[in-house]
N, C-alpha and C positions, 0 to 999 in steps of 0.2 A: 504494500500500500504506500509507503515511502516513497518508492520509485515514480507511480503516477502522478504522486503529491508531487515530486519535484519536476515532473516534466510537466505538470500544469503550472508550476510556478513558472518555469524557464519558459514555458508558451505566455504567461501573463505578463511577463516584464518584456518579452520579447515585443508583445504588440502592443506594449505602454510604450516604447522606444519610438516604433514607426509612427505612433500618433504625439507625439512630440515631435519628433524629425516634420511629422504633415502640420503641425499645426506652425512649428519655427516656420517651414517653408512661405506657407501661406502667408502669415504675416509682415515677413519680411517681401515678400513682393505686394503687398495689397499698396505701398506706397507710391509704387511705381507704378503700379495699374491704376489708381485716383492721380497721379499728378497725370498719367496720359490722356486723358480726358481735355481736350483741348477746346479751352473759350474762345468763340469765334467774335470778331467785333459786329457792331451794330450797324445798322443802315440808316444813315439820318440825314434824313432832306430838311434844309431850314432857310428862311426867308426872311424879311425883315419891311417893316413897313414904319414910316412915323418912328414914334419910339417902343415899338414892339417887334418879337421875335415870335414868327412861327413854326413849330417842329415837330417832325414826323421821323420814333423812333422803334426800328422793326427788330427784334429778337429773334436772329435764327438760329439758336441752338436748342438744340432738342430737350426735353423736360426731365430726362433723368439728368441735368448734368447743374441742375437748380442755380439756372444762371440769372437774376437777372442787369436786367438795362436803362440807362438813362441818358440822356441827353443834358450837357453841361453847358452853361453860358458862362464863360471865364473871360477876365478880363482882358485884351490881346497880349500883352506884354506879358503876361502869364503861359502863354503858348507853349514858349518852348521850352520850360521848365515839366510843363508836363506832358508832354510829348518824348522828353528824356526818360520822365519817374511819373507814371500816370495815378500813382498813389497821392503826389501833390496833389490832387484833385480834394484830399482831404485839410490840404492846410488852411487856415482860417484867412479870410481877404481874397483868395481866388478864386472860387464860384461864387458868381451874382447870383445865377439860379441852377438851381434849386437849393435849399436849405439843408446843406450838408451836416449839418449837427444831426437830423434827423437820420439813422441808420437806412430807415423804411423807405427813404427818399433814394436811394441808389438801386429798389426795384424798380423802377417805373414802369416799364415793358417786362410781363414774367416770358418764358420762353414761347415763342409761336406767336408772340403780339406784337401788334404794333398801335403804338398809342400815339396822339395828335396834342399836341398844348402850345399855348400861347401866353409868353413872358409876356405884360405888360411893363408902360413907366418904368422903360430903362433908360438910364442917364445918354445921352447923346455922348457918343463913342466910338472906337473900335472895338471888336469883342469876337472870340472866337466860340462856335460851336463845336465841340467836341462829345463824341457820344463813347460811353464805356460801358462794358460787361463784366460783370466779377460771378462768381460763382459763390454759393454762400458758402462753401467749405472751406475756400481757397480766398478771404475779399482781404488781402493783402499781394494779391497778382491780379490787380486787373488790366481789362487788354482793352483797346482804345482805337477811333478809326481816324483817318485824317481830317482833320481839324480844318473849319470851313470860319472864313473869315465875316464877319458881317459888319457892316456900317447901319449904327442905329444915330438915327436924328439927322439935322443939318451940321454936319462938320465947317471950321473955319473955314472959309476960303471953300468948300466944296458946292458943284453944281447945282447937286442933286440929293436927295434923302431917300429911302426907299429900301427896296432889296438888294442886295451887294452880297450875295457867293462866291468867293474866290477862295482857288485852297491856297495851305500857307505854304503848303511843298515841301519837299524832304531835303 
């Protein structure tokens, strides 16, 4: 009776082994399988009229990957700062809109949407639109699309007021 005693122990420890070994495996790639998950940036058509901005921001990433989107109004001079480090988007003085203290306010678009809004009473200016997606697992990498320039009000010396989209280029 010994003998079976000991070959079910060595059979029990044997396949505590392999389900250690499967579960180290597992979780030491589950990291690399959630960081591959790739945020795609947004679609954001934006316009300007008087002293408002209108924008349209579409969410193409798929719903497992709980991305969502929003469309930034940042000051121009602030451009390229975040366009370098799209996490600036968080420092305080660089988004006009939307009110980035609010957490909730960097979903705007959940995935598969596309949502329309219109900043009022902004200062007559330059100002870039920039749209980002972060993932809610990951909202310290977010990913950003190129940056659309717009002219809100009558600038000094300019013709014109109205809609002005230009990108600011790479």
């Amino acid at each position: 009776m010994q003998a079976a005693t000991r070959g079910g122990l060595k059979r029990l420890a044997g396949g505590a082994a392999i389900a250690v070994a499967t579960v180290a495996t597992v979780t030491m790639t589950m990291p690399a399988t959630a960081s591959a998950a790739t945020v795609l940036p947004p679609e954001v058509n934006a316009s300007s009229s008087g002293n408002s901005i209108t924008m349209s921001i579409k969410n193409p990433n798929p719903l497992w990957t709980l991305t969502g989107c929003q469309a930034f109004v940042v000051n121009a001079a602030d451009v390229p700062a975040v366009v370098a480090n799209p996490t600036k988007l968080l420092d305080p003085g660089v988004v006009v809109y939307p009110n980035v203290s609010n957490p909730l306010t960097l979903f705007g678009a959940l995935p598969g949407q596309t949502v329309n809004s219109t900043t009022q009473d902004i200062p007559t200016g330059l100002y870039g639109v920039v749209g980002g997606c972060v993932a809610l697992l990951d909202l310290m990498h977010p990913v950003i699309d190129e940056p659309q320039v717009m002219q809100v009000g009558l600038l000094p010396g300019g013709s014109s007021d109205g809609s002005s989209a230009l990108s600011f280029g790479s």
